[in-house]
Structures are given as C-alpha cells and as structure tokens.
N, C-alpha and C positions, 0 to 999 in steps of 0.2 A: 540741695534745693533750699530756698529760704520761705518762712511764712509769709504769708501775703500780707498777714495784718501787723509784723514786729517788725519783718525783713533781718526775723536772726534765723541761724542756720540748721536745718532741721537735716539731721541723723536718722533717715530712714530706712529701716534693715525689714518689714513684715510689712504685708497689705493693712491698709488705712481702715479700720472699722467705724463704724457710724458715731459712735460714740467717743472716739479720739480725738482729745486736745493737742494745741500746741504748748509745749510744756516750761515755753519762756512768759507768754502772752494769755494763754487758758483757752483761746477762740479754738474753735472746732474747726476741724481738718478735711472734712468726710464734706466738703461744701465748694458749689462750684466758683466761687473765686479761687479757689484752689486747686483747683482741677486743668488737666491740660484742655479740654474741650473748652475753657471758658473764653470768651469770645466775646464781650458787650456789645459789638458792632453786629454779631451775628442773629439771624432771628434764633428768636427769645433767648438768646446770650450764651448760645450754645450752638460749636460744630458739629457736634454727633446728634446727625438726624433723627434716629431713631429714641432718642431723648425725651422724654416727657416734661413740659412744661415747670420748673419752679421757679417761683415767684421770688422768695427768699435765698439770694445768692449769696449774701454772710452767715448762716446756720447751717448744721446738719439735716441731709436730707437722705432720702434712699435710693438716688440714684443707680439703676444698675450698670449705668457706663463712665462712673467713676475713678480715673486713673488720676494720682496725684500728678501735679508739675513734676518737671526734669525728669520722671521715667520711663524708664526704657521698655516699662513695659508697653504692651499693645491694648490699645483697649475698645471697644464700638466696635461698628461694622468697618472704618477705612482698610482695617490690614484686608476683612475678607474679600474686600473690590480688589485690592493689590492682589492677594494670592490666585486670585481667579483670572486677572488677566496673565499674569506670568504662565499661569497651567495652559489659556489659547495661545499665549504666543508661542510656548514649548511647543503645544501638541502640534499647529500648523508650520510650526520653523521645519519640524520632521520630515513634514510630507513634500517641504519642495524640494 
C-alpha cells in the first residue's frame, strides 16, 4: 500500500496504532484518509456505519473500525452481514 499523503510505499507487517507515522512523510497513519472505510462521497466520509463521526480526516483519531488501505484484513460490521447470510443460506440450502 502506499501513503496517502507521499504516495510512497508503506511496508506494513503489525496493526497500525494511533500514534504511527508514515516514515517517509511523518503524517499519521491511524487516520481516515487512510483507512479502507474512507469514502468522501459517503455520509460523513465514511462506509462503516457504525462509525462515529470525525471531523478531522488527516490526523489521528480513535476510531475502533480502523483498517488500513490494501488490507486483507476484515474490519466493521460488513464481514458480520456476509457471515450471517452465508450461515441462512447454508442452514436453508440443507433443508430442501
């Protein structure tokens, strides 16, 4: 993945903590410009519904649904929609 504000290439191997720079450019990481949820178009700039309002989209903040860009992790509530239709569509594919 690359930072949002250098666009050089960021080496990310551990979870992003709130206080983590980008260590070409110094800007903070842990911020939803950098976040896969970040969204400008979306209300208040962000996919993940359950998301609390920040104002400050180039700072660190303490979002608890914070996944950096390009990863693979999972983060919010969308896997749990996914995982839960998958479980009705399993349990009722059984029954016919």
């Amino acid at each position: 993945m690359n930072c949002t504000f250098c666009n050089k290439d960021l080496d990310i191997t551990e979870k992003i903590g709130r206080k983590d720079t980008c260590p070409h450019c110094d800007q903070d990481l842990h911020c939803c410009k950098q976040c896969r949820f970040y969204d400008p178009n979306a209300y208040n700039g962000c996919r993940e519904v359950s998301a609390e309002r920040v104002f400050d989209k180039e700072n660190a903040n303490f979002c608890d649904f914070f996944v950096i860009r390009g990863s693979k992790e999972r983060g919010g509530n969308a896997h749990r929609v996914k995982d839960a239709k998958k479980a009705l569509e399993a349990l009722f594919n059984k029954k016919k």
